[in-house]
N, C-alpha and C positions, 0 to 999 in steps of 0.2 A: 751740761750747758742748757740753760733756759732757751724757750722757744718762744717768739711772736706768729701771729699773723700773718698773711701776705696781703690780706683785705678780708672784708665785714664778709658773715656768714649769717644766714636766716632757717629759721626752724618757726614752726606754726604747729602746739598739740592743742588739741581738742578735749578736755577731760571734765565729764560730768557739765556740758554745755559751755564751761568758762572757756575762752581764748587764750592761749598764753605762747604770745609772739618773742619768741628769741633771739638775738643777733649778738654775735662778740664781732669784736674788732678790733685791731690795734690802735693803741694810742700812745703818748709821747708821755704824761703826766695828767696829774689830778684836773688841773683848769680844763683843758682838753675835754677830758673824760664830763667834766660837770656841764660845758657847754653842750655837749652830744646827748644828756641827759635830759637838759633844758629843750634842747629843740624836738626830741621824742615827746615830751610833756604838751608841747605846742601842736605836735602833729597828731596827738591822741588827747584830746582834751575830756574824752568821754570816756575814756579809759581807768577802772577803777584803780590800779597800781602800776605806777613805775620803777620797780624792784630793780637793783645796780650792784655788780658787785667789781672792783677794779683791783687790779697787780701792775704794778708800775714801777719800778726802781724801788721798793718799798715803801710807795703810796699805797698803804690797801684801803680798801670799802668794802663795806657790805651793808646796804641801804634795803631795808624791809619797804619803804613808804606805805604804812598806814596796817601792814597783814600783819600777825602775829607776831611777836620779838624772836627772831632765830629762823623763822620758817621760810623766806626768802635770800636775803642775801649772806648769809653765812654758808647757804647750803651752795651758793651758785660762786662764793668766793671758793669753796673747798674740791668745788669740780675743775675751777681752773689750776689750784694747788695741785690739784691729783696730776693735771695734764703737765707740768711742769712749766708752766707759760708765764711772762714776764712780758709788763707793754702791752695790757689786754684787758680790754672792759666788756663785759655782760651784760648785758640789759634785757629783763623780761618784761614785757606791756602786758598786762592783766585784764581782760571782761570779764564784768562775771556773771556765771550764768543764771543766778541763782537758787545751784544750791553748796552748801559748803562742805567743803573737804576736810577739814579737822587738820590739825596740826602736823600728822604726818603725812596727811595725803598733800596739803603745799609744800613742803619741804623734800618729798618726790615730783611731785609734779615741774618746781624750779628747779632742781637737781636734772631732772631727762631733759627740760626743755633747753637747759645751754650745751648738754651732754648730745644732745641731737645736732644744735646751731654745729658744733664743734666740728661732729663727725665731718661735716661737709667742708670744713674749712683746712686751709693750706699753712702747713706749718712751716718757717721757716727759723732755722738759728737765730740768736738774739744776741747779736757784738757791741760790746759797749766801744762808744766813738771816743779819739782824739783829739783836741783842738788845740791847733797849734798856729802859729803866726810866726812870719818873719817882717826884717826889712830888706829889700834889695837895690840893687842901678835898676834903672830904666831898662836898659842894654839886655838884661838878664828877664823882666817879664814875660815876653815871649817864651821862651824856653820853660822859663818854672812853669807856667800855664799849659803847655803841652804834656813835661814830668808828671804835674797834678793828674791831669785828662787819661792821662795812659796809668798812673797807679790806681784809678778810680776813685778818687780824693774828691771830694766837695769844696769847691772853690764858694767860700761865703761870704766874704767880703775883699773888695781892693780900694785901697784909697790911695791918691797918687799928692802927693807935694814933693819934697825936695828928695824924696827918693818914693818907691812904691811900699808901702805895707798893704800885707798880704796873711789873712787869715783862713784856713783851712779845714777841714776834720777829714776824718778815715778810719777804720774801723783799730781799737787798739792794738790789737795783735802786730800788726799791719806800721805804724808809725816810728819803732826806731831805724827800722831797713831803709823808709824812705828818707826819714831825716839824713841817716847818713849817706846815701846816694845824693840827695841833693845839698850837705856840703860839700860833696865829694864834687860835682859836678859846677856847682860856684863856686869854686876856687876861692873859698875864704870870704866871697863878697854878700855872703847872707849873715844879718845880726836878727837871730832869733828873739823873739820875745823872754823876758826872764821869767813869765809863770811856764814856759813848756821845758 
């Protein structure tokens, strides 16, 4: 089973005077990932590279910006390959110091620098979610909102007109036991949506 994040990790090596600041993180998808990249770019504007490499549902990247073709982000997409992680971006901010390291002294030196961010970082499983929706009475929100709360379900949306719809997630595994507890438990008076 793939593994995310639990939150951002930071690593800082030093090699041959250059800086190369590290952090992974979890993220959700590529936009995500591209605005976290944008706003590092913003917060290091003197910064010679902002090397990225991302895994996300099968969004990958692996962004060199500006160093050699191969030498940054393919080495730093293959360390999170290695780790088996999924939902997770890379980012190495580059100073440099100069002088230069050759082709495979960047290509290790990106490789330790997320290989370090990593070490410190907290892995957790990585479950793909649910979403499912009903409609119900009135009578019954109460209740389904409690069911939700106690299966630890993400209540995402409610809109109320002539009856309540009600949109959900939860982790897959997880969603045909609650679905059928809660027809079980509204007695017929839930009409599910037809994509769940």
């Amino acid at each position: 089973m793939p593994h995310t994040l639990a939150g951002p990790a930071h690593a800082e090596l030093v090699i041959k005077k250059s800086r190369f600041m590290a952090c992974v993180q979890p993220v959700d998808d590529r936009a995500q990932a591209q605005a976290l990249v944008a706003a590092l770019r913003a917060e290091h504007p003197q910064a010679a590279h902002v090397c990225w490499a991302l895994l996300a549902g099968g969004q990958s990247a692996a962004v060199d910006d500006g160093e050699p073709g191969g030498t940054a982000g393919l080495p730093m997409l293959a360390v999170l390959r290695h780790q088996n992680l999924d939902g997770v971006l890379a980012t190495v901010v580059r100073y440099w110091g100069g002088t230069k390291l050759g082709a495979g002294g960047l290509v290790r030196a990106y490789t330790d620098a997320v290989a370090t961010a990593l070490q410190g970082a907290v892995k957790v499983p990585r479950r793909r979610l649910a979403r499912l929706g009903c409609r119900l009475p009135y009578a019954l929100e109460g209740w389904l909102r409690r069911q939700l709360a106690q299966a630890g379900a993400t209540l995402d949306e409610v809109q109320h007109g002539g009856e309540v719809q009600v949109s959900f997630s939860l982790p897959e595994d997880e969603a045909p036991a609650l679905k059928a507890a809660l027809e079980d438990g509204g007695r017929g008076q839930l009409v599910w949506d037809p994509t769940d």
